[in-house]
C-alpha positions as CSV (number, residue, x, y, z in Angstrom):
1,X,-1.4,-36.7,-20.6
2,X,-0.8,-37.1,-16.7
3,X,2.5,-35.5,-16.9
4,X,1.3,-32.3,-18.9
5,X,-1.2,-31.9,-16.1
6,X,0.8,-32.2,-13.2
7,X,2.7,-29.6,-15.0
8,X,0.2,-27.3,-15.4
9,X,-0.9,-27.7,-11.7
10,X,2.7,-26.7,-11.0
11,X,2.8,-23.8,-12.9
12,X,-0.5,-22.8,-11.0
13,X,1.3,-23.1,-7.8
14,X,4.3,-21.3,-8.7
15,X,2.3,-18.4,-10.0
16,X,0.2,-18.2,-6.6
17,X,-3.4,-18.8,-6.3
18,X,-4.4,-15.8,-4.5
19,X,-2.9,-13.9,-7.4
20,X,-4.7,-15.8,-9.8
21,X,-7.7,-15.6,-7.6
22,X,-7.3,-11.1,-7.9
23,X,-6.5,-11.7,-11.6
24,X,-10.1,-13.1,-12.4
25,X,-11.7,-10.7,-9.8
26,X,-9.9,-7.6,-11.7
27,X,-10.6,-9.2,-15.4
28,X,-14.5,-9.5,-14.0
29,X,-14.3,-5.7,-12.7
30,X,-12.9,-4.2,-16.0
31,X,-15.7,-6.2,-17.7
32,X,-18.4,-4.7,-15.7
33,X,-17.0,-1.1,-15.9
34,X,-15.9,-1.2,-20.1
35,X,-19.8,-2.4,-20.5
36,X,-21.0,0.6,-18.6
37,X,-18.9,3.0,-20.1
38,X,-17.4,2.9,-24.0
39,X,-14.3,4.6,-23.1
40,X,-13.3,3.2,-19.8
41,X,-10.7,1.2,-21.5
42,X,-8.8,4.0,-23.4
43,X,-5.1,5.0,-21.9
44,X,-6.1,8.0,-20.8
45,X,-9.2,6.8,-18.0
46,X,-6.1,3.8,-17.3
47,X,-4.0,6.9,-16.3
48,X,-6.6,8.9,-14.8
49,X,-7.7,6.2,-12.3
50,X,-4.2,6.1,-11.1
51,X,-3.7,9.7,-10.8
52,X,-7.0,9.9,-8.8
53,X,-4.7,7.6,-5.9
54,X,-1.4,7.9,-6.5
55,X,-0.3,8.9,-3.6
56,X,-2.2,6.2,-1.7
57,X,-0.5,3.5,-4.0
58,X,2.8,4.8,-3.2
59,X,2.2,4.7,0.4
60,X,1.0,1.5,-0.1
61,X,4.2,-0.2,-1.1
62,X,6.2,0.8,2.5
63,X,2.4,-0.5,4.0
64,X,3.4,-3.8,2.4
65,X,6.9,-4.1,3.6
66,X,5.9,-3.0,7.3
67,X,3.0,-5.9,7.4
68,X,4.8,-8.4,6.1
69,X,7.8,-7.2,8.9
70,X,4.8,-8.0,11.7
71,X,3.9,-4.4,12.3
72,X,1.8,-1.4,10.9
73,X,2.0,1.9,10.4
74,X,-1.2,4.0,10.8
75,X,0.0,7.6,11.1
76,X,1.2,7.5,7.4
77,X,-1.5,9.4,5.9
78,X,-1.2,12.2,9.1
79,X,2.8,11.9,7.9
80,X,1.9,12.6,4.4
81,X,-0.9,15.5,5.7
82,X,1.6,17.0,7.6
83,X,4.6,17.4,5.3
84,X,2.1,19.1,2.8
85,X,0.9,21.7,5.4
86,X,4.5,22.3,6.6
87,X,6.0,23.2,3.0
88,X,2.5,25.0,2.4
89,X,3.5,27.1,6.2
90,X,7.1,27.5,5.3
91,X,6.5,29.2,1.6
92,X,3.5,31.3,2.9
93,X,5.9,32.5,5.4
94,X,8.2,33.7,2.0
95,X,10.9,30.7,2.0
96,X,11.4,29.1,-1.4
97,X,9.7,26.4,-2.3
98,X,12.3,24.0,-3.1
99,X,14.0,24.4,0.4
100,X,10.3,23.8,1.9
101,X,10.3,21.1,0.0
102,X,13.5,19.5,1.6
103,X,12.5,20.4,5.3
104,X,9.1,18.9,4.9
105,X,10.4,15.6,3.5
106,X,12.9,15.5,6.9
107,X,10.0,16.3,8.7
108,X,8.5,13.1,7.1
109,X,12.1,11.2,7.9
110,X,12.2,12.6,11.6
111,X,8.1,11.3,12.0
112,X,9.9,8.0,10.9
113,X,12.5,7.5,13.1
114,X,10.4,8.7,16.3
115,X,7.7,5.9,15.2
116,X,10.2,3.3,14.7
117,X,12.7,4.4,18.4
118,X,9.6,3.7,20.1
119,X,8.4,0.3,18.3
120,X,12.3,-1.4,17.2
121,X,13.8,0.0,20.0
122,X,11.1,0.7,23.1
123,X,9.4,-2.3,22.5
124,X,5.7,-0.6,22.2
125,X,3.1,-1.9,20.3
126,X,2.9,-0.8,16.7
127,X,-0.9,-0.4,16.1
128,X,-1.1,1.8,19.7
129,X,2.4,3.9,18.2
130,X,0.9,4.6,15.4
131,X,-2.3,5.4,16.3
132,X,-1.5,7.9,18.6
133,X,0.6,9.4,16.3
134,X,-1.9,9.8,13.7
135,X,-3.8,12.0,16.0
136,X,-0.6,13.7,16.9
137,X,0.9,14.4,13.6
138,X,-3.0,15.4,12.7
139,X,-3.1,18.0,15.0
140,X,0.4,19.4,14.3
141,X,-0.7,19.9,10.7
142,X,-3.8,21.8,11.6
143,X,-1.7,23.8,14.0
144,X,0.9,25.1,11.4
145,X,-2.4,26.4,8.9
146,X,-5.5,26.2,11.5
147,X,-8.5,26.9,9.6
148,X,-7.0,28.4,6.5
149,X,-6.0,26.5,3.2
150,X,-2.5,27.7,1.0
151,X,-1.9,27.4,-2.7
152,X,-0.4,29.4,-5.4
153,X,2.4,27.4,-5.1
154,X,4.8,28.2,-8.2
155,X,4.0,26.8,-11.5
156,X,6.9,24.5,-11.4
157,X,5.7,22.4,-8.3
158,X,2.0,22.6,-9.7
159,X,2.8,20.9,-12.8
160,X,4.7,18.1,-10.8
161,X,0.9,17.4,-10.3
162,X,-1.1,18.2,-12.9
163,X,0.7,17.9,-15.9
164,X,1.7,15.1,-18.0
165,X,5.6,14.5,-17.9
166,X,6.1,11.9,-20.7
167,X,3.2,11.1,-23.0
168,X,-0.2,10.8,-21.0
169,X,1.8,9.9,-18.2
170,X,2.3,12.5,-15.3
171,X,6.1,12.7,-13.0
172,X,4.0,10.9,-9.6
173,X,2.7,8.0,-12.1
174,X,6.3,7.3,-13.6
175,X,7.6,7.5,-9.9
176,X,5.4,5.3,-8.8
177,X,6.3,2.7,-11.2
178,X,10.0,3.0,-10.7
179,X,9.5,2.9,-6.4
180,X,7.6,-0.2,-7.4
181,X,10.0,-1.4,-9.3
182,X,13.0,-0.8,-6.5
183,X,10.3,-2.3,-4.2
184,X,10.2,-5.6,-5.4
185,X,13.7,-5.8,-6.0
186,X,14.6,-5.2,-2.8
187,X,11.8,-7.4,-0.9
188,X,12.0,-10.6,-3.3
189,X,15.7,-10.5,-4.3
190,X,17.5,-9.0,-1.4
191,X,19.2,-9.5,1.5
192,X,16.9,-7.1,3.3
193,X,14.0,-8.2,2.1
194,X,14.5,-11.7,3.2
195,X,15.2,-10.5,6.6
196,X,12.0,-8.4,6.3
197,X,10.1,-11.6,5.7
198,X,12.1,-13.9,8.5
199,X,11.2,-11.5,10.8
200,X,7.6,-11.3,10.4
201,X,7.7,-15.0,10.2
202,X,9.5,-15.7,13.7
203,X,10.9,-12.4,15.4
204,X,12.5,-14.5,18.2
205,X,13.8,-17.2,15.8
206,X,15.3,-14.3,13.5
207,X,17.3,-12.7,16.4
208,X,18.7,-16.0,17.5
209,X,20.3,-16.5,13.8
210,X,21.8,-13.3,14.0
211,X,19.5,-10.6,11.9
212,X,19.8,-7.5,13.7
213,X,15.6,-6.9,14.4
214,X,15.7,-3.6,15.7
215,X,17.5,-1.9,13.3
216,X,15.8,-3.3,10.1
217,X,12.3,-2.6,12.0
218,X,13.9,1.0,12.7
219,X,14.9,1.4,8.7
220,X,11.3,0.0,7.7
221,X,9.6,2.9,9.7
222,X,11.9,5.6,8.2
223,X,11.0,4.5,4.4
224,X,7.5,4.7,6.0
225,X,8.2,8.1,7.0
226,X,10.0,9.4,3.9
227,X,8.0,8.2,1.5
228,X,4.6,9.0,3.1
229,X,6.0,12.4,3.2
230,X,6.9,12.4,-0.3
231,X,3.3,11.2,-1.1
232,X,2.0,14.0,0.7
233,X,3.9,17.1,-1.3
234,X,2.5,15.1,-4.4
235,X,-0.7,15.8,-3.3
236,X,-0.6,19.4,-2.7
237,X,1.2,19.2,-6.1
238,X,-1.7,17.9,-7.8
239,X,-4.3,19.6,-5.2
240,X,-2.3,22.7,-5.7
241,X,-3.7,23.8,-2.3
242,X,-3.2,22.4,0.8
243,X,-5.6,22.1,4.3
244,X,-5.4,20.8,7.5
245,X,-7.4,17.9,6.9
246,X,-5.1,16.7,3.8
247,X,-5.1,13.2,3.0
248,X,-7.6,12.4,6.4
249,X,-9.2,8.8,5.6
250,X,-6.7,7.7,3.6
251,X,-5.6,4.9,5.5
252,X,-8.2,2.5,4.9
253,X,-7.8,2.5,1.5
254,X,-3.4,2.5,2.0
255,X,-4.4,-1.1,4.3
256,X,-6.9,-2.6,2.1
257,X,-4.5,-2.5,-0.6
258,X,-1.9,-3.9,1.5
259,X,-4.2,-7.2,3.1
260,X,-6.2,-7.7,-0.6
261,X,-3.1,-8.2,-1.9
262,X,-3.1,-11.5,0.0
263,X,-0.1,-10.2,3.0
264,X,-0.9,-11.7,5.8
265,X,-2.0,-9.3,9.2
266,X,0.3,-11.4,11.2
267,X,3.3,-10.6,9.1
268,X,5.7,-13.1,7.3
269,X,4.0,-13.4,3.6
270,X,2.9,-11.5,0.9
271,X,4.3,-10.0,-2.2
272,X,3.9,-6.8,-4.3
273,X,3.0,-8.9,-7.3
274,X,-0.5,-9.0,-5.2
275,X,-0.3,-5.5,-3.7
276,X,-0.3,-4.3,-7.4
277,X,-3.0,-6.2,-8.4
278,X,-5.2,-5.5,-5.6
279,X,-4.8,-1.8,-6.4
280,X,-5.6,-2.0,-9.4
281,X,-8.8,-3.6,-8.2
282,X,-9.6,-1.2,-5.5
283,X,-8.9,1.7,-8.0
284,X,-11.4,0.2,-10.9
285,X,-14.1,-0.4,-8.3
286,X,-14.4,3.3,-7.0
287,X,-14.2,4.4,-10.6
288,X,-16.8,2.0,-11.3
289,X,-19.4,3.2,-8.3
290,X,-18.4,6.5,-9.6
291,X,-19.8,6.2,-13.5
292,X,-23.0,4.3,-11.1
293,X,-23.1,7.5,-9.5
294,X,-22.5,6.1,-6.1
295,X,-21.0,8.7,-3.1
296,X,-18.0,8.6,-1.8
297,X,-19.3,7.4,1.8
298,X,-20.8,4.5,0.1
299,X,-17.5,3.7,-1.6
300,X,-16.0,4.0,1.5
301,X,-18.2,1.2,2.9
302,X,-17.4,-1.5,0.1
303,X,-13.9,-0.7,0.7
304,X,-14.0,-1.5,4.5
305,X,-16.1,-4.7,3.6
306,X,-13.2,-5.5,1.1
307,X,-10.5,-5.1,4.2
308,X,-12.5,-7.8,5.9
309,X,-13.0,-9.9,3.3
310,X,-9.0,-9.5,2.3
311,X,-8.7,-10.7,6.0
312,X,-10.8,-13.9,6.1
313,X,-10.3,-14.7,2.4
314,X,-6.8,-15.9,2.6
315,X,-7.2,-17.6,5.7
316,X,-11.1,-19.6,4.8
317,X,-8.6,-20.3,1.4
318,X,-5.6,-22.0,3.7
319,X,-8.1,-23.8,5.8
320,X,-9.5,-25.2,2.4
321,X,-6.0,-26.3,1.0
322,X,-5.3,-27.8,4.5
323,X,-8.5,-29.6,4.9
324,X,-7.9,-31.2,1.5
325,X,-4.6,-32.4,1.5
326,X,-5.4,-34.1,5.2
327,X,-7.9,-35.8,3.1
328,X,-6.0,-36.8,0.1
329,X,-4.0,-39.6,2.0
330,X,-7.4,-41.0,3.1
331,X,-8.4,-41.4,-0.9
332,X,-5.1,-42.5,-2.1
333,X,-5.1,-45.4,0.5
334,X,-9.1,-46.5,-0.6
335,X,-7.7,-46.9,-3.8
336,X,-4.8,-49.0,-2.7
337,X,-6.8,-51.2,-0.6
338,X,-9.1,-51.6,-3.7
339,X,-6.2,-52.5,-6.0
340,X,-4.8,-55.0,-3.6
């Protein structure tokens, strides 16, 4: 009987307790919502919740990979805002929309690589990069269409968006599944992904055995780039018009995902297995305030308490574990004493 319990303990611990922690939050959520609302359960609202933020979950896997590394990237939604608006100037201006399509994702790839020369290489602070490049990249964006907002794209591109590919399923919901896919490959089974990890663990230990810190902090901001650049022509795929304000806010929910999914701010922990459940989460919650008839500005707010809680939660939980096994010795040598 002792053994089959220490091997269910085991199993608890290999599965992760913060996981299992977000599984019982998420199983309470989808309660709460299914009660409120028949249908809530059916495929199609499942698919429709993601297709409300896909773009913000597919942002959110390079978010995870950069905060685990130690750093941040907070100009990705102004990345994603400004590829949009570009391929929007560039086919108002008569170019084909498949070429746009290509210089706006190099735009993305080229916002990448300036943010990671001055954080790998430079040295500068990541949160002050990025910040400053979020306004930049902002304003660029509003430069290229000012006041004005573009759309008739061609009926290709618009059914990238707002079609259904396979099934219920639309082209940025299967992509998002296969990124996630590659994701965790790549950060739990790879070469790179342990160095991601090392890194945000010790970066001065991880130089002196030999990973090459610069350059895999350099490749992590050029994912963040691309694929926040992708995200953004997904959006004016499904928007099927683009502004200057695209995708503005968007970061606090990208982070949130990130930090809930129990990855640690100071880098070196955390895996997608979390991330994913956390969205899943966040997404169920704003649909749930939505059938409650709840605005968007008071969404906002629970998901900016939920960023500090996804802060504190983690640690207040380590601080528990530690706290109990300095006080496990104490109880095992009572009971000694009292056998002797």
């Amino acid at each position: 009987m002792e053994n089959n319990k220490t091997n269910f303990l085991a199993k608890i611990r290999k599965i992760g307790g913060w996981e299992v922690f977000l599984l019982v939050i998420l199983a309470i959520v989808v309660s709460i919502n299914a009660l409120k609302a028949p249908n809530y359960l059916t495929i199609g609202n499942q698919v429709n919740l993601f297709k409300l933020s896909i773009e913000k979950i597919i942002v959110a896997l390079t978010m995870t990979f950069l905060i685990i590394n130690g750093e941040i990237d907070l100009s990705a939604p102004s990345i994603m805002g400004l590829a949009a608006c570009f391929s929007a100037f560039l086919y108002g201006r008569g170019m084909d929309m498949g070429i746009a399509l290509v210089l706006s994702l190099l735009v993305g790839l080229a916002c990448g690589m300036f943010n990671g020369f001055w954080i790998a290489f430079i040295g500068l602070n990541s949160l002050v990069v990025t910040l400053a490049m979020l306004i930049c990249y902002r304003g660029l964006a509003r430069v290229f269409l000012e006041d004005r907002s573009i759309g008739h794209f061609p009926d290709w591109f618009n059914f990238i968006g707002q079609k259904n590919l396979i099934g219920p399923f639309p082209f940025s919901l299967i992509l998002f599944f296969v990124l996630l896919i590659i994701a965790v490959i790549v950060l739990q089974y790879s070469g790179f992904g342990r160095r991601v990890y090392v890194i945000g663990n010790n970066k001065e230990a991880a130089r002196y055995s030999g990973v090459d810190v610069k350059i895999t902090k350099f490749q992590l901001y050029l994912a963040s780039g691309f694929i926040s650049a992708l995200a953004g022509l997904l959006l004016a795929a499904r928007f099927g018009a683009v502004r200057g304000d695209t995708a503005t806010g968007y970061e606090l929910d990208i982070i949130t995902m990130a930090l809930l999914g129990g990855v640690s701010i100071f880098g070196g922990s955390g895996s997608l297995w979390g991330v994913f459940l956390s969205i899943l989460i966040i997404l169920n919650i704003r649909n749930g305030m939505s059938l409650s008839s709840f605005s968007g500005h008071f969404q906002t707010g629970v998901i900016g308490v939920l960023l500090i809680f996804s802060v504190l939660g983690p640690n207040i939980a380590n601080l528990l574990i530690a706290r109990l096994k300095r006080r496990k010795p104490i109880v095992d040598e009572k009971k000694a004493c009292e056998s002797e």
